[in-house]
C-alpha positions, -999 to +999 in steps of 0.1 A: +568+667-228+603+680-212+587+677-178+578+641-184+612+631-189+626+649-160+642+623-137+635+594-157+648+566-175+644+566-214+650+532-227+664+527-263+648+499-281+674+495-310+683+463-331+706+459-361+694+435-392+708+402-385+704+405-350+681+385-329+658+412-320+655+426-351+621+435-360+591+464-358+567+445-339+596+430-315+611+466-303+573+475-300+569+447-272+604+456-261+590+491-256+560+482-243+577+459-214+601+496-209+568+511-202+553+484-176+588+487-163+587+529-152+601+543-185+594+578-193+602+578-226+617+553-254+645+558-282+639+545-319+656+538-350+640+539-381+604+551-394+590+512-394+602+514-353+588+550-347+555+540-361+547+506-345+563+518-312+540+550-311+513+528-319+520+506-288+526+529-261+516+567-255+553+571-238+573+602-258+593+586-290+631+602-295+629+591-334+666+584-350+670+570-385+713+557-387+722+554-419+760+554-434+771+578-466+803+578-483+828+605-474+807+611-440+816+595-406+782+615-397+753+586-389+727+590-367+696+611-386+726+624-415+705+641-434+669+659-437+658+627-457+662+609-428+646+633-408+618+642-424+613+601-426+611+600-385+593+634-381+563+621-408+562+587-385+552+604-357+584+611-335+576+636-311+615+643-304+643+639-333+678+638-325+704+642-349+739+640-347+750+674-337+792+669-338+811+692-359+821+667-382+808+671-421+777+660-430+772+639-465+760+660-492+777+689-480+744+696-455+743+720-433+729+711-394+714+748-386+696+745-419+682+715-409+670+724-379+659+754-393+635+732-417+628+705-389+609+733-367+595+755-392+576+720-410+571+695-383+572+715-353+589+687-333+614+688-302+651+682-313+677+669-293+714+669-301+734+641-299+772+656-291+806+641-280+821+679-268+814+712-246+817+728-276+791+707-301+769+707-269+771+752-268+765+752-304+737+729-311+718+753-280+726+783-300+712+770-333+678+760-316+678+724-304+657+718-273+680+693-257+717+682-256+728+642-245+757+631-246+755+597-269+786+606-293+808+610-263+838+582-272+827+578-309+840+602-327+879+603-337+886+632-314+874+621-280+882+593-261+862+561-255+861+554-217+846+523-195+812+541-188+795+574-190+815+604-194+804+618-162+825+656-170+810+656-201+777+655-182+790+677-153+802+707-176+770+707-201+748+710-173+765+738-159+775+757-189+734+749-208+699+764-202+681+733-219+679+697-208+710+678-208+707+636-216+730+614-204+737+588-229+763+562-238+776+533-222+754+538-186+754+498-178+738+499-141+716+518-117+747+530-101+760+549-129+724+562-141+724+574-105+758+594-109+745+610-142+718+622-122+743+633-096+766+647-124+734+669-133+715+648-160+682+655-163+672+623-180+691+592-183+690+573-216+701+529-215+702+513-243+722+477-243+720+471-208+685+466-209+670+455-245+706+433-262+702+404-243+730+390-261+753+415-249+739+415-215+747+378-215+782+380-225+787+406-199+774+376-173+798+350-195+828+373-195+826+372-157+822+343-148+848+331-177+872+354-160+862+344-127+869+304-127+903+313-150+914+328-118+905+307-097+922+280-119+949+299-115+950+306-078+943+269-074+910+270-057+884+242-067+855+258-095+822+249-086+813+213-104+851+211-116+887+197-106+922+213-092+944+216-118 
């Protein structure tokens, strides 16, 4: 499964509740159109979204459940609950948040990937913002490191695209896969992960939030004709000022 992902795109189909998209049997045709598209692989939150998207494609599933706890800043998969939720839907990879940060109900992440391997078997990838939460999570047994949490946690810092050193200095420090994840917004920067030494690139909004890919255009082009207003050059189907 490892090998299928090497070199390839792995599209997260991810919607909030409230959102446009939002929906089982919508990220299912959002993961079947990654698939016709070249996708090795596809991202999903929640059992409902594991389960209808295995059911639509034979691609690999990297199965997430997010859910928020008091006292914990600790989200993606927090706890075995969650886990074992995605595993039992049929996720043949499960990432869970690997940072350093506490997890709610004072759980412990080797122990749960301890459980995760000994009772579902499945691959289990780490989801890290640091070096160091990327050398750790090998060292307790995941099968894979990506660098999603890179920018969201309080300690690092949130940058314009991917961290490309982040990238850089788990490849060359790791003996299992490293992911490239977080804010990768064209070919161009998949392409410098790749460079950088990812062995799999992960999109997510660039390719299945069409409302934030069409603010990106708006932003643009609002920022575009306010400088042009300002330079004093005619807009396209407008007036000088």
């Amino acid at each position: 499964m490892l090998k299928a992902l090497k070199g390839g795109i792995i599209v997260s189909c991810q919607a909030y509740e409230g959102e446009p998209l939002y929906g089982a049997d919508i990220m299912a045709r959002l993961a079947i159109a990654a698939k016709e598209g070249g996708a090795v692989g596809i991202r999903a939150n929640s059992p409902a979204d594991v389960r209808a998207i295995k059911q639509a494609v034979s691609l690999p599933v990297i199965g997430i459940w997010k859910a928020q706890y008091e006292g914990s800043d600790v989200y993606i998969t927090p706890t075995m609950k969650e886990a074992a939720a995605v595993a039992e839907a049929g996720a043949d990879i499960i990432a869970l948040d690997a940072t350093s940060r506490p997890r709610p109900h004072g759980e412990q992440l080797e122990e749960m990937v301890k459980r995760l391997k000994k009772e579902y078997g499945c691959l289990l990838m780490a989801d890290v913002s640091t070096v160091e939460e990327g050398l750790q999570a090998e060292a307790i047994g995941f099968d894979m490191i990506s660098t999603t949490l890179s920018g969201y946690t309080s300690y690092t810092h949130k940058q314009e695209g991917p961290d490309l050193k982040l990238v850089q200095e788990l490849a060359v420090q790791l003996s299992v896969p490293v992911l490239a994840e977080g804010r990768i917004g064209t070919p161009d920067e998949a392409m410098q992960c790749v460079r950088h030494g990812a062995y799999a690139i992960v999109v997510g909004g660039a390719i299945t939030r069409p409302e934030y890919i069409t603010k990106k255009f708006v932003d643009a082009l609002g920022a575009a004709v306010a400088t042009g207003a300002d330079d004093g050059h005619a807009v396209p189907g407008g007036h000088h000022s």
